[in-house]
C-alpha positions in Angstrom: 4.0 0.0 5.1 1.4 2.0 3.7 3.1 3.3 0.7 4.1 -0.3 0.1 0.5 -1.3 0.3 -0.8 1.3 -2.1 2.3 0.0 -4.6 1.2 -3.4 -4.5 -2.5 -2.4 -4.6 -1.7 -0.5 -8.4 0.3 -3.0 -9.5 -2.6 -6.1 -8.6 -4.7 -3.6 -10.6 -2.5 -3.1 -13.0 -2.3 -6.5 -13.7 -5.6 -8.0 -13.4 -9.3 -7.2 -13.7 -10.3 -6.6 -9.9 -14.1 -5.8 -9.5 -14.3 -5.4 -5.5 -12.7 -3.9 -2.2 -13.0 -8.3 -1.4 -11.5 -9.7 -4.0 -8.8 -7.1 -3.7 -8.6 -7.8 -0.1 -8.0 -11.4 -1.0 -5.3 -11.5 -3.2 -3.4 -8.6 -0.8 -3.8 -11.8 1.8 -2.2 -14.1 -0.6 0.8 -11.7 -1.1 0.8 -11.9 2.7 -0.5 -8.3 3.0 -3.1 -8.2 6.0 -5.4 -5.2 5.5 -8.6 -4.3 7.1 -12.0 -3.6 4.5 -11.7 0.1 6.4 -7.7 0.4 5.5 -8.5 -1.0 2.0 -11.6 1.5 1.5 -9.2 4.5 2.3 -6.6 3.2 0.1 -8.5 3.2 -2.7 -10.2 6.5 -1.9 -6.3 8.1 -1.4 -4.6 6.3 -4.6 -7.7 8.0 -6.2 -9.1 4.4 -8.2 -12.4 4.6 -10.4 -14.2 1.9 -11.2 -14.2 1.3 -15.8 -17.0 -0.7 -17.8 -14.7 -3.8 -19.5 -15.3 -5.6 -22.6 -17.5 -8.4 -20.7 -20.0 -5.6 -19.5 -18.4 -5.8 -15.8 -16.8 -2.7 -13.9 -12.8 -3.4 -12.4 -10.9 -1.0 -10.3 -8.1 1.5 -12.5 -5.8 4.6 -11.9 -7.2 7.6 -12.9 -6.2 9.2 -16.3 -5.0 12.1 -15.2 -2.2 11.5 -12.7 0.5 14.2 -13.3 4.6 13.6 -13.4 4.9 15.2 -10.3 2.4 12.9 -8.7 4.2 9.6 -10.1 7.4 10.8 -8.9 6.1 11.7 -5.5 5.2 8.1 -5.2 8.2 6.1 -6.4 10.7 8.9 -3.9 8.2 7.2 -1.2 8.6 3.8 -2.0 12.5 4.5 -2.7 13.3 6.1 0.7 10.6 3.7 2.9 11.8 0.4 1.0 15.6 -0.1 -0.4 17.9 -1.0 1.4 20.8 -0.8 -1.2 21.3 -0.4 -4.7 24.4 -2.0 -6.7 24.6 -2.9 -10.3 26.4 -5.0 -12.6 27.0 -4.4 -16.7 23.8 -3.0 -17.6 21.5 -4.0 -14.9 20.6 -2.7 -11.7 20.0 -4.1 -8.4 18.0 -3.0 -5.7 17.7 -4.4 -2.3 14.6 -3.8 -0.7 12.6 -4.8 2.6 10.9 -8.3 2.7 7.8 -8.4 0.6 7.9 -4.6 -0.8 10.2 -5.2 -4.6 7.1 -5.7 -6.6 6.0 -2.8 -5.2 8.8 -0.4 -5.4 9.0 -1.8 -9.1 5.7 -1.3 -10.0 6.4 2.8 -8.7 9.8 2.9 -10.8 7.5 1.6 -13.8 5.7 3.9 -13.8 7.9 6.7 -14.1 8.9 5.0 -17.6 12.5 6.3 -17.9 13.5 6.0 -21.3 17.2 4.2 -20.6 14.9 1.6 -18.6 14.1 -1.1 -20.7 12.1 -2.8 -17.7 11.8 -4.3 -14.0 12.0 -7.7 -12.9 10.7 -8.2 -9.3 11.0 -10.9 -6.8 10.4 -10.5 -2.6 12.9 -8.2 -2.0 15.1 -7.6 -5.1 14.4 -6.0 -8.1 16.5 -6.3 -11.2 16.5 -3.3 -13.5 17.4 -3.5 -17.1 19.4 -0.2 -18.7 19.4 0.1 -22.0 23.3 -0.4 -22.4 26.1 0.3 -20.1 27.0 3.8 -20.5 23.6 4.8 -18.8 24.0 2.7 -16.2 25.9 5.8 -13.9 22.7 7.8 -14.6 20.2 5.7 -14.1 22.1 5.4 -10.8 22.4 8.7 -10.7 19.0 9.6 -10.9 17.8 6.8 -8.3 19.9 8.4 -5.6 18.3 12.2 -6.3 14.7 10.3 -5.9 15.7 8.2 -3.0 16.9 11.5 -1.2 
């Protein structure tokens, strides 16, 4: 649970400006994720987040800069082998299966690996629909999931 944590604790950053360990804490309880201020505080120190000036003169939480390929992929083969359940596709689109309440954060992982035959993810509880460029790279796409999923 704790890699899936840390996925949807990059992806909430990702996608809005969060300021505080509380407010953070908040909207992890309103994606029914219960975590402690002491689990949150070591979260943030592990996933290695820095606090940037924005536009309005206020600081919000971000990855760092310098997060290597190595590290990215480390993180998605995590959330691959901790999370899906199964993977199938259909034309040019891929579905994963994953545990209840972890697809947004297994997406948000995949993401970031930004695989140039992925167009994008879609994510919902515990699917995620990803989009391949056309068919013909569907089987590697595929391919590729199954060497990071182990």
């Amino acid at each position: 649970m704790k890699n899936n944590r840390q996925a949807m604790i990059v992806a909430i950053i990702k996608e809005l400006a969060i300021g505080t360990q509380e407010e953070l804490g908040e909207i992890l309880k309103s994606r029914n994720i219960q975590v402690t201020q002491a689990t949150l505080s070591r979260d943030i120190k592990e996933l290695g987040l820095i606090k940037v000036p924005t536009l309005e003169g206020h600081y919000r939480y971000s990855l760092p800069q310098d997060r290597t390929p190595g590290d990215l992929m480390r993180r998605a083969q995590r959330m691959l082998e901790d999370a899906v359940v199964a993977i199938d596709f259909a034309e040019n689109i891929i579905v994963i299966k994953t545990m209840s309440g972890t697809a947004q954060g297994v997406a948000a992982a995949f993401d970031e690996l930004e695989w140039p035959e992925v167009v994008g993810t879609v994510a919902g509880d515990n699917t995620i629909l990803v989009v391949v460029r056309n068919r013909a790279m569907v089987d590697e796409v595929l391919n590729r999931l199954q060497q990071v999923r182990g």
